[in-house]
C-alpha positions as CSV (number, residue, x, y, z in Angstrom):
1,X,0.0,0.0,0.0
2,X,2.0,3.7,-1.0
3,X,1.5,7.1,0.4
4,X,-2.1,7.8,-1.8
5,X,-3.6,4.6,-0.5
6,X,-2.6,4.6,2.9
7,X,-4.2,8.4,3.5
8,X,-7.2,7.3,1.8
9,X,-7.4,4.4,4.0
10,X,-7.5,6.5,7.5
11,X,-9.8,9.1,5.6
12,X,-12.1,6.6,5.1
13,X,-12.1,5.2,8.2
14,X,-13.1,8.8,9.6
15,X,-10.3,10.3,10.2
16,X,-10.5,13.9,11.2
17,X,-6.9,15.6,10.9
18,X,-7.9,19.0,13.2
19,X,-9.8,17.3,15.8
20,X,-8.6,13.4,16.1
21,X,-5.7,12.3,17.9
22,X,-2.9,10.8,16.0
23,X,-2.9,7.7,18.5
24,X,-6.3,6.0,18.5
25,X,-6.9,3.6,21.4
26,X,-5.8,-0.2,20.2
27,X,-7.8,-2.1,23.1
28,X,-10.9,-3.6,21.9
29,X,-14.7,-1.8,22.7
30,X,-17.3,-3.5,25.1
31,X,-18.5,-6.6,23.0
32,X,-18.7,-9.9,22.4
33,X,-15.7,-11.9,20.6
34,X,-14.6,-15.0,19.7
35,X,-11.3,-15.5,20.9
36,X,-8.3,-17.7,21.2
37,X,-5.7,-17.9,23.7
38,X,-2.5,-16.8,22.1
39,X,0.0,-17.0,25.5
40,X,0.1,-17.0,29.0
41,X,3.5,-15.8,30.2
42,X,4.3,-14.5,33.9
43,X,6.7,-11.5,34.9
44,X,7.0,-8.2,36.5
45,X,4.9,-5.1,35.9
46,X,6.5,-1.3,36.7
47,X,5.9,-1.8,40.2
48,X,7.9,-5.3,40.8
49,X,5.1,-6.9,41.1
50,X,5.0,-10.7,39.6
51,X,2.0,-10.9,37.0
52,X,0.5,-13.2,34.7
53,X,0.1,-11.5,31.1
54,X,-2.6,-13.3,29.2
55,X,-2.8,-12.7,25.3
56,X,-6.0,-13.8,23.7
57,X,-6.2,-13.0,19.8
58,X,-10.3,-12.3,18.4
59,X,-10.6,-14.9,15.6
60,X,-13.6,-13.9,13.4
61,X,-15.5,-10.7,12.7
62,X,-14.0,-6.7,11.7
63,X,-11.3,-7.1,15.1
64,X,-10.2,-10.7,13.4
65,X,-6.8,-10.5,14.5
66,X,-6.7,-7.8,17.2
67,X,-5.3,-8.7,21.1
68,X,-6.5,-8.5,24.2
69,X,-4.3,-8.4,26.6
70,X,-5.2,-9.6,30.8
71,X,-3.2,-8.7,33.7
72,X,-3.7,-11.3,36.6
73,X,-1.4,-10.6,40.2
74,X,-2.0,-12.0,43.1
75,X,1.2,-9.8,45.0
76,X,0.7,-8.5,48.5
77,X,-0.4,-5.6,49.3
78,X,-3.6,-5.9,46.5
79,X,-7.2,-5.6,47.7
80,X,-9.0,-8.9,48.5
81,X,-11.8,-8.0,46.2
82,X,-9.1,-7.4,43.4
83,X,-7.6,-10.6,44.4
84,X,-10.6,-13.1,44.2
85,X,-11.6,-11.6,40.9
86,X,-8.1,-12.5,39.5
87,X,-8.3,-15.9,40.8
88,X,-12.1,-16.5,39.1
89,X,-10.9,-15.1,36.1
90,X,-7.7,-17.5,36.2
91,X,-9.9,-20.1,36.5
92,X,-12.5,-19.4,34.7
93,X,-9.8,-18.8,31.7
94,X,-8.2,-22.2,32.8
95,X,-11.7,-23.8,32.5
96,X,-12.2,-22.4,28.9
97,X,-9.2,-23.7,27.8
98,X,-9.4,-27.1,29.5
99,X,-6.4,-26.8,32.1
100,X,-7.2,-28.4,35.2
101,X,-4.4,-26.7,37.9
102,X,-2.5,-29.0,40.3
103,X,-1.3,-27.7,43.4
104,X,2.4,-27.6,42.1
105,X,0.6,-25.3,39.0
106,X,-0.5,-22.3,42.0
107,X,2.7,-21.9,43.5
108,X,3.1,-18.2,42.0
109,X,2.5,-16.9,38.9
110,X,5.2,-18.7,36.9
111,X,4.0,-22.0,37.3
112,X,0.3,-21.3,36.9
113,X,0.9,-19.1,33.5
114,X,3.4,-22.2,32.2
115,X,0.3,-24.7,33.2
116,X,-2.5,-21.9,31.4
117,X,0.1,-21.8,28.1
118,X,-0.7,-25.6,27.9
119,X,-4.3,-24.5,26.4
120,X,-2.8,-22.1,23.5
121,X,-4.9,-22.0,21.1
122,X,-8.2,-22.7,22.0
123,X,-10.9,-21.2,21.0
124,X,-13.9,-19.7,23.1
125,X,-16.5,-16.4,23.8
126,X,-15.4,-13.1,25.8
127,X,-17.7,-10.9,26.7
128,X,-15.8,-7.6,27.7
129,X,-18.0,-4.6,29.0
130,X,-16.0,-1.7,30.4
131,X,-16.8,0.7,33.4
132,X,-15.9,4.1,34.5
133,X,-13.0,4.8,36.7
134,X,-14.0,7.4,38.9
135,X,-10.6,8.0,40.4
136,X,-8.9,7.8,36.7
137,X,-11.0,8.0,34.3
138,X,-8.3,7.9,31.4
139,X,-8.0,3.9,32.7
140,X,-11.6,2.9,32.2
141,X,-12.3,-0.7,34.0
142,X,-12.1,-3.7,31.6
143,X,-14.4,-6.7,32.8
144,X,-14.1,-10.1,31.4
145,X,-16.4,-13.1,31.5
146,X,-15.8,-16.2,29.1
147,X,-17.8,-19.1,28.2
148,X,-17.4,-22.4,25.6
149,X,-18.6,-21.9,22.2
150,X,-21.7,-24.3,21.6
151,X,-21.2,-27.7,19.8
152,X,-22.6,-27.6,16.7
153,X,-21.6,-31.3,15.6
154,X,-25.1,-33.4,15.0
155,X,-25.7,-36.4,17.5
156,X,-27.0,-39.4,16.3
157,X,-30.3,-38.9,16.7
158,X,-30.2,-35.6,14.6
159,X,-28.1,-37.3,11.9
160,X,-31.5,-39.3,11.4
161,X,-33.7,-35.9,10.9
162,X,-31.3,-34.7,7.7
163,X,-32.9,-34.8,4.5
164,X,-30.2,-36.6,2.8
């Protein structure tokens, strides 16, 4: 793509060159996705706190191909509501992905995002809504919940209803 059909490109898309920032956001809007899990890989964030970065990649529709990226820590000195909401969506991921944790798999959050990477690549729903933050509102809350996609392979008693 050159220089004339890259600029028609962002003018199409809506681009307003007085009034638009030159930085538009890359995080996904409040919707519904289909979505793989791409990685799971554990680390420190800015405050030297360990953290498991989860990297799940929308598979279908106009974001086909976009990330979503979920921090999970479960340091000291973070809130207990904070903390259970990490750990249901660590498991709730786990479950989509069909890793059943050991005990050896929760000793900190290197073993538990090596165990979650076992379930790279598959495939299921997340529905991400996003709230106000009243006390920084530049860093909306993103809210995850995730659930199977529905089998659509016939049983055997369906097979018999086909018409050929």
């Amino acid at each position: 793509m050159g220089l004339l059909d890259t600029l028609k490109a962002i003018k199409d898309e809506g681009f307003d060159a007085k009034n638009d920032k030159i930085n538009k956001s890359q995080r996904l809007d409040a919707g519904k996705y289909g979505v793989r899990l791409k990685s799971a890989q554990a680390g420190q964030n800015n405050m030297k706190q360990d953290q498991i970065a989860i990297t799940l990649e929308v598979i279908s529709g106009k974001d086909k191909g976009r990330l979503e990226v979920i921090y999970i820590s479960f340091d000291e000195g973070i809130p207990a509501f904070v903390l259970e909401k990490n750990g249901r969506t660590l498991l709730k991921l786990a479950a989509m992905v069909g890793v059943e944790f050991k005990n050896k798999d929760l000793e900190d959050e290197y073993s538990a995002a090596e165990a979650l990477a076992k379930g790279v690549g598959q495939q299921f729903k997340m529905d991400l809504t996003i709230s106000p933050n009243k006390k920084n509102p530049d860093y909306p809350y993103r809210n995850y919940d995730f659930e199977q996609f529905e089998d659509s392979i016939p049983t055997m008693e369906e097979d018999e209803d086909l018409p050929f």
